[in-house]
N, C-alpha and C positions, 0 to 999 in steps of 0.2 A: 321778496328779493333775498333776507335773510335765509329763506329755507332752499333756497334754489343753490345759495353760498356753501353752506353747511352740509347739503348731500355731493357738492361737488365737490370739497373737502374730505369727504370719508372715501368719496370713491373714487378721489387722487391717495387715499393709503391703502385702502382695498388694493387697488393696481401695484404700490408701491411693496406692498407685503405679498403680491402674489410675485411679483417681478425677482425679490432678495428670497424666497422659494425657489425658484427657478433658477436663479443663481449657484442654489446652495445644490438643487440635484446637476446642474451641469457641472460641478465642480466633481458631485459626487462620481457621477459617470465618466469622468475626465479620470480622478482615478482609479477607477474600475477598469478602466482599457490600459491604464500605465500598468497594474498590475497584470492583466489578464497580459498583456505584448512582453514582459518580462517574464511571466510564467511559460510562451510560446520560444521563447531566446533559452529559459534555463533546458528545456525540451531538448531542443536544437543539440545546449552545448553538450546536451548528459547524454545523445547519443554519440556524440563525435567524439566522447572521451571515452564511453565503452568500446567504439570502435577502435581506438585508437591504444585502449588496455588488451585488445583482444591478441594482438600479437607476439608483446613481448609476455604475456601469461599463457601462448599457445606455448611458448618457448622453455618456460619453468615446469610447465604441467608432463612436457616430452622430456624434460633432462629429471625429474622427476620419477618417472617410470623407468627409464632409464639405469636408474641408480639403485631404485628398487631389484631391479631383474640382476641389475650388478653384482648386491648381495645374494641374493637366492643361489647366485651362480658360483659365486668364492663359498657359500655357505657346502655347496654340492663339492666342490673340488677338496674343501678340508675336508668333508665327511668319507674322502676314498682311501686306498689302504698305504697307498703312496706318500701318503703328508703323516710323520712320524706322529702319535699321539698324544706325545708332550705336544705336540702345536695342536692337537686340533684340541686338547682338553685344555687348553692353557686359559687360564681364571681372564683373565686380564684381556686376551682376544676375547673371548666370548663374550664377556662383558660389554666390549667395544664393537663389534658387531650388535648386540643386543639395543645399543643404546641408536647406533646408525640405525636401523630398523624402527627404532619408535619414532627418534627424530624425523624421519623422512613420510612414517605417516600422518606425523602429525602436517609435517609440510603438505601432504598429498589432500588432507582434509580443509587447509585452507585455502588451497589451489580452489579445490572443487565448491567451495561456500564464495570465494571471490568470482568464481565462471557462474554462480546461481545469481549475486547481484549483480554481473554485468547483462545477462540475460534479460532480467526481470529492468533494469533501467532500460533497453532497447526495445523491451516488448513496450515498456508504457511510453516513451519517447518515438514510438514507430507512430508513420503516419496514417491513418485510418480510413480503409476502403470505404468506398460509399455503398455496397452492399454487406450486410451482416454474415458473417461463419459459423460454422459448426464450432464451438467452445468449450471445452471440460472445464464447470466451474469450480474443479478441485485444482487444478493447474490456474487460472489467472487467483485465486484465493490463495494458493502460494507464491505465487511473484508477488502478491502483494505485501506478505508475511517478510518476504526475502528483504522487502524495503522499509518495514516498519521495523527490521530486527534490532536498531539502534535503538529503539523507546522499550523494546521488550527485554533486551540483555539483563540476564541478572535480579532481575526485580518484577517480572509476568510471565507466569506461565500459561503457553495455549495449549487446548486442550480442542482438537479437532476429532472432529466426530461425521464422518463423512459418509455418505452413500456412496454405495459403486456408482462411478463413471455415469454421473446427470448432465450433461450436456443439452445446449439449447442454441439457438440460434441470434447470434447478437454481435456486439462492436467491442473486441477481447480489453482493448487498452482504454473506452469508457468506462467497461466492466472496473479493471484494474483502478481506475481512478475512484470508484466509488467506494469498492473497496478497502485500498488502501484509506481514503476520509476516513472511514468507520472507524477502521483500526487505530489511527491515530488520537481520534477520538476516543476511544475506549482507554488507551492506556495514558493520557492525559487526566482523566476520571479518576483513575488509580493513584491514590494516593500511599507511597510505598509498596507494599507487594503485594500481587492479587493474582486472579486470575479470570482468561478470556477463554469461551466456549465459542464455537464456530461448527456450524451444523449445515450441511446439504442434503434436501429431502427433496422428493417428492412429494407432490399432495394435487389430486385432483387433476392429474397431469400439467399441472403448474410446478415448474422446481422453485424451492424455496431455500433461501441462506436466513441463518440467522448471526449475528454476534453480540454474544452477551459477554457483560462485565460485571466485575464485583465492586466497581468504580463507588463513586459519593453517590450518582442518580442524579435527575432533573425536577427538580422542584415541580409539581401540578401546576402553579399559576405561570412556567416559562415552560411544561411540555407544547402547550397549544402553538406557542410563536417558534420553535425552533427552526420547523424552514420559511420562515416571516424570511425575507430578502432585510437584512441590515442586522437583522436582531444577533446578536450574539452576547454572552457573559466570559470573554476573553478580553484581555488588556488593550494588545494589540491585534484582536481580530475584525475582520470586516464585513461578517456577519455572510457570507455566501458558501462554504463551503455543503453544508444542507441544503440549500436551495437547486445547487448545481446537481447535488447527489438524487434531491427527488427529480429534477428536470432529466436527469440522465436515465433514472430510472421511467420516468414514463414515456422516454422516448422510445421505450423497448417494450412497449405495452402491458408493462408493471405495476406494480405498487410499492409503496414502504410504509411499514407501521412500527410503532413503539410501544414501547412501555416500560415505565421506570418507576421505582421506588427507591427515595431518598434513604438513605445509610444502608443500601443493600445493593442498585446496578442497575443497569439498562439492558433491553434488547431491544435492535433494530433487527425489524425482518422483511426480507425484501421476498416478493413473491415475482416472477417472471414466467411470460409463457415459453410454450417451448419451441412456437415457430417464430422466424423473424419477420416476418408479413408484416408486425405494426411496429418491426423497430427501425424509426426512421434516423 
């Protein structure tokens, strides 16, 4: 009677401990879709605010040009024989003209860097066909740069080392998303100033990227779990960003591999085929 007591005892906390398990992963996947539905809303709002930047910047980009051809054209009417030469050699115009002309390219260069991240948020905010496209992986590898360019300003230099025109067959804005992970990864790594190698090859008629860093590296006994689903060494991270980046990649009938030494950097390299037949 006693031994009948005592196994129905352990296997009322058996239950009890499998039950506050279950607990603790329904909680956990609870917020895993709070984040993932906030990730799908920030989507949402970053295209309807590119959409919504695209007009009044079509407007600065044409008065822009505008102001440019302005000068080239006053520049053309001082240079004929009609405008006395004290004006057109006059220190002080030239000067001012000189200075309008720099000013307005430098306006013209941030025009065109603010239309490269409005692009690059719509391309990765755009909604994603159910069949796979023809992709230059040197174009979704720079939108993704375009987005990372706040963690690189100043303190990373990349160093892109590209093949002509590798193109493959795949989902351009999952592409972007992996990408981009990487890279943020990488300069996160970076402890003050370093730098990021980024390669598109060929191999085996497989294209292959790589991105390496001169970052701290991944310790050997935390290489093995990094796409473990939870595992992460971030404060506040939740441990999915690698898991989703290998899922995304083998949905394209890929692979990813590493390798990292501690006080010297990583590379991730991703290999992909080049039809899209297994990228589902």
């Amino acid at each position: 009677m006693a031994t009948s007591k005592n196994e129905a005892t352990r296997r009322i906390r058996e239950l009890e401990a499998q039950i506050e398990e279950l607990k603790q992963r329904l909680h956990e996947e609870r917020t895993r879709l709070v984040e993932a539905d906030k990730k799908v809303l920030l989507g949402e709002l970053a295209a309807g605010i590119a959409h919504e930047i695209n007009t009044p910047l079509g407007a600065l980009k044409s008065n822009t040009d505008l102001l440019l051809r302005t000068l080239e054209r006053i520049r053309e009417i001082l240079s004929t024989e009609e405008i006395p030469e004290s004006v057109r050699e006059h220190p002080q115009l030239t000067k001012l003209l000189h200075s309008l002309e720099h000013l307005n390219r430098v306006n013209a260069n941030a025009i065109d860097r603010i239309v490269e991240i409005v692009n690059s948020i719509r391309a990765y905010a755009r909604p994603e066909s159910t069949e796979p496209i023809s992709v230059d992986l040197r174009e979704v590898l720079d939108g993704a740069l375009s987005l990372a360019h706040h963690q690189l300003k100043n303190r990373i230099t990349v160093h892109r080392e590209y093949q002509t025109a590798v193109r493959i067959m795949a989902h351009p804005s999952h592409l972007n998303q992996v990408f981009l992970n990487l890279l943020v990864n990488a300069c996160q790594a970076i402890e003050g100033k370093g730098d990021i190698y980024i390669r598109i090859f060929e191999q085996e008629s497989n294209a292959v990227v790589e991105i390496e860093d001169t970052g701290k590296g991944i310790p050997p006994e935390q290489l093995n779990r990094i796409f473990e689903p939870g595992f992460t060494t971030k404060p506040n991270g939740m441990g999915m960003g690698l898991v989703i980046v290998s899922q995304i990649i083998e949905a394209h009938g890929g692979k990813i591999e590493v390798e990292s030494e501690v006080g010297k950097g990583t590379v991730f390299r991703i290999i992909l085929p080049p039809s899209g037949k297994e990228a589902q």
